[in-house]
PDB file of N, CA, C and O in Angstrom:
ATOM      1  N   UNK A   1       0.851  -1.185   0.000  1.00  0.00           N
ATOM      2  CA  UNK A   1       0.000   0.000   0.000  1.00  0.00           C
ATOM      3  C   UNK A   1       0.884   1.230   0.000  1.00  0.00           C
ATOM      4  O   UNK A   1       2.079   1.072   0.253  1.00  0.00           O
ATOM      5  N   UNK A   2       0.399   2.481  -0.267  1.00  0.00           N
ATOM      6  CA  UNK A   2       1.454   3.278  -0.869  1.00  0.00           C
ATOM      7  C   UNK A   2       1.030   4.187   0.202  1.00  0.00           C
ATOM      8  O   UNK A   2       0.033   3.792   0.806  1.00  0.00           O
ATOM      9  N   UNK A   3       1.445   5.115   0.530  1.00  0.00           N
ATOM     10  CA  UNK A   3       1.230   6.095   1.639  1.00  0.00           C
ATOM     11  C   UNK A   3       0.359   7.101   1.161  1.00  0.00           C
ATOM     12  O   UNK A   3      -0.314   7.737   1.973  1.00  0.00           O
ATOM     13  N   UNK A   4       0.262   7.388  -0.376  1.00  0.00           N
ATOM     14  CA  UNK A   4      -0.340   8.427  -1.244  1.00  0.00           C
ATOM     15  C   UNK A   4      -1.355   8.190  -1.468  1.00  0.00           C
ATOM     16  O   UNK A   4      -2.084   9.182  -1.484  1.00  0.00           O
ATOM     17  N   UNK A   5      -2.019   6.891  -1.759  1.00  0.00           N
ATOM     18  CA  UNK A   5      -2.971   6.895  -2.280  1.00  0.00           C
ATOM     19  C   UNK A   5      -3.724   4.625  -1.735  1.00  0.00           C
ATOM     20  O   UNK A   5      -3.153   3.603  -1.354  1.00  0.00           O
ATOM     21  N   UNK A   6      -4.894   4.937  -1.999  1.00  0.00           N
ATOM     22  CA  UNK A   6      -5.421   3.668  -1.242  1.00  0.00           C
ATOM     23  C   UNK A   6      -5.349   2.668  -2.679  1.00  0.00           C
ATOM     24  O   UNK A   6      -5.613   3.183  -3.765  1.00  0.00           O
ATOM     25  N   UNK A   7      -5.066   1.575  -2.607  1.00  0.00           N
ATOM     26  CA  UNK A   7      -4.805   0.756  -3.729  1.00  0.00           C
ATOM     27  C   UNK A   7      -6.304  -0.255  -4.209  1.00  0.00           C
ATOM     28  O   UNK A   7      -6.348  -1.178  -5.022  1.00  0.00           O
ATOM     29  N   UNK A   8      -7.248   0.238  -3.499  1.00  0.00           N
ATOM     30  CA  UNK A   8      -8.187  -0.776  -3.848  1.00  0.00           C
ATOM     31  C   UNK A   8      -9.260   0.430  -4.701  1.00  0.00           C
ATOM     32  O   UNK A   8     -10.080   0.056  -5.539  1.00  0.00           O
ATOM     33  N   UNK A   9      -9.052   2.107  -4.261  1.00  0.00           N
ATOM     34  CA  UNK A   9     -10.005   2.556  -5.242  1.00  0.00           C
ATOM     35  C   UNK A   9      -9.414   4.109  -5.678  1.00  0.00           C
ATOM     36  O   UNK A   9     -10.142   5.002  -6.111  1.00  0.00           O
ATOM     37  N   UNK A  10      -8.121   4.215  -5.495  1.00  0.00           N
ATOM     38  CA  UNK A  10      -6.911   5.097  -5.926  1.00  0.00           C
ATOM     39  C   UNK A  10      -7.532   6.102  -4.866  1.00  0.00           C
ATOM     40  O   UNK A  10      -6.659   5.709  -4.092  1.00  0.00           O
ATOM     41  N   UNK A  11      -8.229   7.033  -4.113  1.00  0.00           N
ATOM     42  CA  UNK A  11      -8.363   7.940  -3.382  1.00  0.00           C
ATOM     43  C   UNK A  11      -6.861   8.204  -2.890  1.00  0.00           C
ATOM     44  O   UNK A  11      -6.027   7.318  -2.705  1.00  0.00           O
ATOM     45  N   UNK A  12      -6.655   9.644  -2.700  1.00  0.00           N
ATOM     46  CA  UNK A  12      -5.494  10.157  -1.969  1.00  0.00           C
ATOM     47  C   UNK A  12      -5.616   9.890  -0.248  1.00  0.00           C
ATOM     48  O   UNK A  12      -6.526  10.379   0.422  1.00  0.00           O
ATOM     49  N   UNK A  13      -4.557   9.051   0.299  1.00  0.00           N
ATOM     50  CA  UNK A  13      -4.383   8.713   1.375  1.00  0.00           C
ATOM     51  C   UNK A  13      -4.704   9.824   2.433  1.00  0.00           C
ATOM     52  O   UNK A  13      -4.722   9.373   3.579  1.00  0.00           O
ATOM     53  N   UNK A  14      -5.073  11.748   2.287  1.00  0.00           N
ATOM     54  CA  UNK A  14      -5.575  12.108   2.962  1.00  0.00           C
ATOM     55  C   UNK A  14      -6.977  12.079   3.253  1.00  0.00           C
ATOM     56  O   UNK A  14      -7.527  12.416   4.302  1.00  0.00           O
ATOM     57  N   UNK A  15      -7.529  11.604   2.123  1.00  0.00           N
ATOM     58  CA  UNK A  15      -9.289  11.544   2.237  1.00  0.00           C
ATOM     59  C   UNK A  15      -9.688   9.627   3.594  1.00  0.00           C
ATOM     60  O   UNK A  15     -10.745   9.077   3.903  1.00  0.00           O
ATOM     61  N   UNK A  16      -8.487   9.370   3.883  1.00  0.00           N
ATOM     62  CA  UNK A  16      -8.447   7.656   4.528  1.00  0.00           C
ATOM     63  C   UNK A  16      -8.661   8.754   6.334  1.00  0.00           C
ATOM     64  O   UNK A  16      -8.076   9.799   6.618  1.00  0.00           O
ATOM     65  N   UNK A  17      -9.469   8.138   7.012  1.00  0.00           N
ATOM     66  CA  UNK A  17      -9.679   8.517   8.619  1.00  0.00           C
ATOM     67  C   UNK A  17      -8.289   7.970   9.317  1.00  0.00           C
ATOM     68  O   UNK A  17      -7.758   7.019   8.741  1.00  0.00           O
ATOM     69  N   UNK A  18      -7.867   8.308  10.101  1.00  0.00           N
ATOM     70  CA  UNK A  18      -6.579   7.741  11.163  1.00  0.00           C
ATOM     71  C   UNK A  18      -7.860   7.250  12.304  1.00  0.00           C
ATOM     72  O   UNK A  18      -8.712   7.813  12.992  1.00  0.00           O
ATOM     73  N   UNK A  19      -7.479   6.090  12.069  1.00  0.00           N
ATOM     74  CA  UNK A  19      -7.852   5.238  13.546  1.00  0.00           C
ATOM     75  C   UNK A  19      -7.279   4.817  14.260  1.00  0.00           C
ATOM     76  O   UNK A  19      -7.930   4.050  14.970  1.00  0.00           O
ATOM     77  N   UNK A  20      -5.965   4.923  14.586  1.00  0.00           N
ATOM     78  CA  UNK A  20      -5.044   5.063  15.516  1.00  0.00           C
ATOM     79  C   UNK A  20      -4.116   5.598  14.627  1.00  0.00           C
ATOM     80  O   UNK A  20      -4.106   5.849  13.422  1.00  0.00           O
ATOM     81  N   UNK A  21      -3.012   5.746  15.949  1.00  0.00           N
ATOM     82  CA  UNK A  21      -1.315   6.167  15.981  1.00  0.00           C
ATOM     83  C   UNK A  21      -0.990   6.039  16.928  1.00  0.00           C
ATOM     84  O   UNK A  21      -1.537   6.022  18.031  1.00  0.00           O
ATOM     85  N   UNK A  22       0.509   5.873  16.387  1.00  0.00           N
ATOM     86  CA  UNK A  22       1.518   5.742  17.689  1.00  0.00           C
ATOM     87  C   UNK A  22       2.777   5.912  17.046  1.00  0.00           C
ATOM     88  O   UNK A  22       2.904   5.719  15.837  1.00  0.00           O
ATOM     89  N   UNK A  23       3.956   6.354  17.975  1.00  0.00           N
ATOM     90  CA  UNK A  23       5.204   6.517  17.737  1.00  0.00           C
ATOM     91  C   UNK A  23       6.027   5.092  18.141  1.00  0.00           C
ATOM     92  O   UNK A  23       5.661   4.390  19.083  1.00  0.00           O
ATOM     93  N   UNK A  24       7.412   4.711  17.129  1.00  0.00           N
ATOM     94  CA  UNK A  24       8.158   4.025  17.437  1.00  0.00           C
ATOM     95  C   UNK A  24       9.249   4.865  17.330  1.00  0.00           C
ATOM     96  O   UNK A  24       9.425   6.051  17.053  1.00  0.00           O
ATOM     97  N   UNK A  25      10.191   3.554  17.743  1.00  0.00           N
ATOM     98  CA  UNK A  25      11.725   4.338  17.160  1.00  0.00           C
ATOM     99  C   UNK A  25      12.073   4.526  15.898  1.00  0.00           C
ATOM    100  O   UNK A  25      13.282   4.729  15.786  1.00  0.00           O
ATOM    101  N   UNK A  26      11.233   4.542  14.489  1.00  0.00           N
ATOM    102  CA  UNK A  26      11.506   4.662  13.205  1.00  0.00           C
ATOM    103  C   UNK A  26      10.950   5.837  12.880  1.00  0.00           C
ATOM    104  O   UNK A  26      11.167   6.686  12.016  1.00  0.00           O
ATOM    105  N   UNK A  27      10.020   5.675  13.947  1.00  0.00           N
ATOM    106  CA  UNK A  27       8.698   7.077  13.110  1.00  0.00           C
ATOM    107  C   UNK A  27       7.195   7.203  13.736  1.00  0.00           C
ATOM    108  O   UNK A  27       6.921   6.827  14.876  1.00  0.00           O
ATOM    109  N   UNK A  28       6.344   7.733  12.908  1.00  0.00           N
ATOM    110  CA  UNK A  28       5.059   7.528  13.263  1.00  0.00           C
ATOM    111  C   UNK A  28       4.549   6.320  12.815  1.00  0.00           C
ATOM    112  O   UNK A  28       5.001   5.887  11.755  1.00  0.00           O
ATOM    113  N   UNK A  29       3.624   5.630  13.457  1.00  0.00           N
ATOM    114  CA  UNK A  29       2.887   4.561  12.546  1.00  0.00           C
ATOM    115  C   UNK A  29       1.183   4.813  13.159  1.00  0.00           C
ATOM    116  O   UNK A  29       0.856   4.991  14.332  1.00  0.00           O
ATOM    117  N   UNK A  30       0.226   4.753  11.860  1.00  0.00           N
ATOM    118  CA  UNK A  30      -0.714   5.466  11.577  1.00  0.00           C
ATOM    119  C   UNK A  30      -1.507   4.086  10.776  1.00  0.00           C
ATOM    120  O   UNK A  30      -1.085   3.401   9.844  1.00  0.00           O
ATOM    121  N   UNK A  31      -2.814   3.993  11.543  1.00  0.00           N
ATOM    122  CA  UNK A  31      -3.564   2.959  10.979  1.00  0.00           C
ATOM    123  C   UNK A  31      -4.787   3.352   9.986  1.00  0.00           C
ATOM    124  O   UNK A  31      -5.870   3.604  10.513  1.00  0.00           O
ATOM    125  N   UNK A  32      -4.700   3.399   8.968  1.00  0.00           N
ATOM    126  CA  UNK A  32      -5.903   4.262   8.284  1.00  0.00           C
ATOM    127  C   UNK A  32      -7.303   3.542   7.877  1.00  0.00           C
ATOM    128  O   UNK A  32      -7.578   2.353   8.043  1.00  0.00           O
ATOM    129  N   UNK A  33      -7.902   4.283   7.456  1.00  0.00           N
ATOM    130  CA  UNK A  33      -9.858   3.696   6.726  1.00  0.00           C
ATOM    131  C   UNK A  33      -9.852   4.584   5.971  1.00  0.00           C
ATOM    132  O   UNK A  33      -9.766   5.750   6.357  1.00  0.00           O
ATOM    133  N   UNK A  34      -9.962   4.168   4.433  1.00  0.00           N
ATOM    134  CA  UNK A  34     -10.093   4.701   3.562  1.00  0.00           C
ATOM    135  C   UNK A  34     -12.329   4.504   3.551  1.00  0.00           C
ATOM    136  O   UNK A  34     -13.003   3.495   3.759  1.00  0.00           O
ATOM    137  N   UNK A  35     -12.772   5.923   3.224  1.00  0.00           N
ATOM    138  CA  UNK A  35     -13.842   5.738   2.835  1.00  0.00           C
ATOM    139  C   UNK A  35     -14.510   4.643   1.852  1.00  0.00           C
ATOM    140  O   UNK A  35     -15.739   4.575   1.828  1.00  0.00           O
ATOM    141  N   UNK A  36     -13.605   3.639   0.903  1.00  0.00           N
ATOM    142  CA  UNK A  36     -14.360   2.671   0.683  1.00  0.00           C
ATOM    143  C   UNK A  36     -14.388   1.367   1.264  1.00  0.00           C
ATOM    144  O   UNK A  36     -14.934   0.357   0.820  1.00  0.00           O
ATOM    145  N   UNK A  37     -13.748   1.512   2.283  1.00  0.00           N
ATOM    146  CA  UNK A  37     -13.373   0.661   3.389  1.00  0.00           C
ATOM    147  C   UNK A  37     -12.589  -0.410   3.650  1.00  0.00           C
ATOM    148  O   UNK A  37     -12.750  -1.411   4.347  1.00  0.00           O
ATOM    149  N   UNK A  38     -11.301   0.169   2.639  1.00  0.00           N
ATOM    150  CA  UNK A  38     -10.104  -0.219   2.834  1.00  0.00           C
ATOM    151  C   UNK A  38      -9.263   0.046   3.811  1.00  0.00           C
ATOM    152  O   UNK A  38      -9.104   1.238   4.078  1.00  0.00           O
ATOM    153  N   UNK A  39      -8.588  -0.868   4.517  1.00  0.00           N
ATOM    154  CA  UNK A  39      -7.908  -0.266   5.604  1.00  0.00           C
ATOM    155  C   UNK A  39      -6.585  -0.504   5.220  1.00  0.00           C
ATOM    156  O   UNK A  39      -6.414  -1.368   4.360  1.00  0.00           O
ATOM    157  N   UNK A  40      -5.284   0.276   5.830  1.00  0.00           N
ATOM    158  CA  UNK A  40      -3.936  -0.338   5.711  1.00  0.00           C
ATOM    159  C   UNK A  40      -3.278   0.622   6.426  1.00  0.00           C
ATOM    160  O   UNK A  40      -3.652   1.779   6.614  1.00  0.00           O
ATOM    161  N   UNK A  41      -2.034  -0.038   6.912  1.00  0.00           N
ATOM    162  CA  UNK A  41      -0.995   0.868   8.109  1.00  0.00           C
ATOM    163  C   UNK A  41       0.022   1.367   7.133  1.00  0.00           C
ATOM    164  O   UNK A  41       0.498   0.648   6.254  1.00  0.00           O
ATOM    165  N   UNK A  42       0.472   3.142   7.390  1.00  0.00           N
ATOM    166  CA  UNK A  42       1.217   3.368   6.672  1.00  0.00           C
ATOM    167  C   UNK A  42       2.503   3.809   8.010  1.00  0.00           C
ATOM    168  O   UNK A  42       2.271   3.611   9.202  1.00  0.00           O
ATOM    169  N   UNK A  43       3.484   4.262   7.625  1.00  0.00           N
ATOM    170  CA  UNK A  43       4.596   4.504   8.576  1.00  0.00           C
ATOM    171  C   UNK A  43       5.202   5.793   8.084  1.00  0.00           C
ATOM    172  O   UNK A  43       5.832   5.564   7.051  1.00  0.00           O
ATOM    173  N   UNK A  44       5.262   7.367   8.518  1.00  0.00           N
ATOM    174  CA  UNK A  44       5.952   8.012   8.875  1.00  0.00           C
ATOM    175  C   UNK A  44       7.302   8.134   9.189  1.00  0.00           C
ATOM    176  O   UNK A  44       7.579   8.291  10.377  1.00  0.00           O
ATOM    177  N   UNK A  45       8.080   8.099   8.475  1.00  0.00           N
ATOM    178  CA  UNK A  45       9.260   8.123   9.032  1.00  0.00           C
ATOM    179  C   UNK A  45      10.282   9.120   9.487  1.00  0.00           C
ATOM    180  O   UNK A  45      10.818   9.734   8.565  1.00  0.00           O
ATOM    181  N   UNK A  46      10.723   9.459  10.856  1.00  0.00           N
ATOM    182  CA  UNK A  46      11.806  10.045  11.133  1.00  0.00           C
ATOM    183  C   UNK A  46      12.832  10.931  10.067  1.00  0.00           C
ATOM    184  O   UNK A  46      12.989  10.266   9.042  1.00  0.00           O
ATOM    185  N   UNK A  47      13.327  11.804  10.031  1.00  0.00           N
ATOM    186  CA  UNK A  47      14.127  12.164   8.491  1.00  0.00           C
ATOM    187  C   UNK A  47      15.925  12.814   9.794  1.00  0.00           C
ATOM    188  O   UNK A  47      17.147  12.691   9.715  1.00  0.00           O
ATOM    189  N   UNK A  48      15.115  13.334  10.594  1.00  0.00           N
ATOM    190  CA  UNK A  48      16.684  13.562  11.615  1.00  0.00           C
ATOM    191  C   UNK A  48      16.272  13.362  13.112  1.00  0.00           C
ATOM    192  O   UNK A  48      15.224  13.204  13.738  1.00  0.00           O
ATOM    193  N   UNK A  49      17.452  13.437  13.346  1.00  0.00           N
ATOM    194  CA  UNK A  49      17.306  12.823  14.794  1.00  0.00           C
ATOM    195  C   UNK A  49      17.723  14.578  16.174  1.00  0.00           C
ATOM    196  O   UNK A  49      18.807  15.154  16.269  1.00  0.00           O
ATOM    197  N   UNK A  50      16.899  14.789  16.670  1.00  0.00           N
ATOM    198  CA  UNK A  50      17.539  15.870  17.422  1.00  0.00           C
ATOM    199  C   UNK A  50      17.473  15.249  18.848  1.00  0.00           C
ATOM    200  O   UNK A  50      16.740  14.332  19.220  1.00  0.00           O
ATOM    201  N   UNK A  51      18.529  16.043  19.668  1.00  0.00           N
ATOM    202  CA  UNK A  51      18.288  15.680  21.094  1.00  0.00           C
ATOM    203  C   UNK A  51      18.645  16.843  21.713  1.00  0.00           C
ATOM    204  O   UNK A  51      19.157  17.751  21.059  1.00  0.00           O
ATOM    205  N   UNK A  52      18.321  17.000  23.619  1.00  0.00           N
ATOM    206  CA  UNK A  52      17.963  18.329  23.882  1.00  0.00           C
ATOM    207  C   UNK A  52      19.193  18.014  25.135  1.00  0.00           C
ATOM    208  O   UNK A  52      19.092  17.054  25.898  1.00  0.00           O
ATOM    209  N   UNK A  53      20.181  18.862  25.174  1.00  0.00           N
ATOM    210  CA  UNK A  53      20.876  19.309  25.953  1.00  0.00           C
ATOM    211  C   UNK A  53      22.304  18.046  26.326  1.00  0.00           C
ATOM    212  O   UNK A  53      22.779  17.839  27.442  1.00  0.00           O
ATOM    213  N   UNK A  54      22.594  17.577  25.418  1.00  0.00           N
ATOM    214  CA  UNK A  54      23.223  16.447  25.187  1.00  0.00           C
ATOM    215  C   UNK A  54      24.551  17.080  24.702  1.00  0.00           C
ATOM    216  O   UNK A  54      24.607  18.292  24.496  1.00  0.00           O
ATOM    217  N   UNK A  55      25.650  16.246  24.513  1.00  0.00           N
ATOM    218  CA  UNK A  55      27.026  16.822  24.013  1.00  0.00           C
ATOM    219  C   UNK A  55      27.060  15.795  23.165  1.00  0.00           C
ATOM    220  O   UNK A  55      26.990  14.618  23.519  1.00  0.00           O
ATOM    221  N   UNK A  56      27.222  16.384  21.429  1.00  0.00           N
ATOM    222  CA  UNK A  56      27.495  15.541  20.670  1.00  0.00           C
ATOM    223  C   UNK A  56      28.461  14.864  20.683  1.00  0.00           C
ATOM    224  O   UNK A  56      29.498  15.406  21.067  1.00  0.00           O
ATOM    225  N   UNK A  57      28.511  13.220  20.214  1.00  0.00           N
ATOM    226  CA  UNK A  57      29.339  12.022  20.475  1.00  0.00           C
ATOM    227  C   UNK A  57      30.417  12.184  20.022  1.00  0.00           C
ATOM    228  O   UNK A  57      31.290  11.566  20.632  1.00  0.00           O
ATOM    229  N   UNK A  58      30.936  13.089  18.724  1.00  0.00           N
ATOM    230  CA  UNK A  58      31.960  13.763  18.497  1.00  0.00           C
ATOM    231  C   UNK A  58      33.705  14.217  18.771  1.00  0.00           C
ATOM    232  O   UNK A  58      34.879  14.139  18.408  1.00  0.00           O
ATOM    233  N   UNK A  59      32.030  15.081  20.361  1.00  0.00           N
ATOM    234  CA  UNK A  59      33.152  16.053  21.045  1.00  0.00           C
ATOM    235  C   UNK A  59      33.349  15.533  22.450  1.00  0.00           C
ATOM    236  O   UNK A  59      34.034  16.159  23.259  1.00  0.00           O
ATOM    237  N   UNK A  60      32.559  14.020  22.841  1.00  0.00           N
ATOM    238  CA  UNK A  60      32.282  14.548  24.349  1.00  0.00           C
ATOM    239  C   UNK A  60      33.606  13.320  24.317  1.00  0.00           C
ATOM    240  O   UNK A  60      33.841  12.980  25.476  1.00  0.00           O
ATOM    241  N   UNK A  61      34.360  12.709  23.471  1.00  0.00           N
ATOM    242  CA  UNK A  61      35.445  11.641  23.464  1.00  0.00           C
ATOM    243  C   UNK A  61      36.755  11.937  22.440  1.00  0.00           C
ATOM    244  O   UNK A  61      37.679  11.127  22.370  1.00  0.00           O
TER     245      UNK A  61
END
């Protein structure tokens, strides 16, 4: 299933309801319902990683 679009009646994957979510360590993962009542999990993924008040691994060795 493609993240763009629902494969059983082409609709754009924003017209699909989120019936759940949740975060992993890759990303978001997002369970959808497409109005013709196709369902399928798509995954969000992470693109960078930030962290808050940390010394990069770099410098701190």
């Amino acid at each position: 299933m493609s993240n763009e679009s629902c494969s059983a009646c082409g609709r754009a994957a924003v017209a699909a309801r989120v019936e759940s979510s949740h975060y992993t360590s890759e990303g978001i993962v997002r369970y959808r319902c497409c109005p013709c009542g196709r369902r399928w999990v798509d995954m969000a993924r992470f693109d960078t990683v930030a962290g808050v008040g940390a010394v990069p691994w770099s410098t701190a060795n």
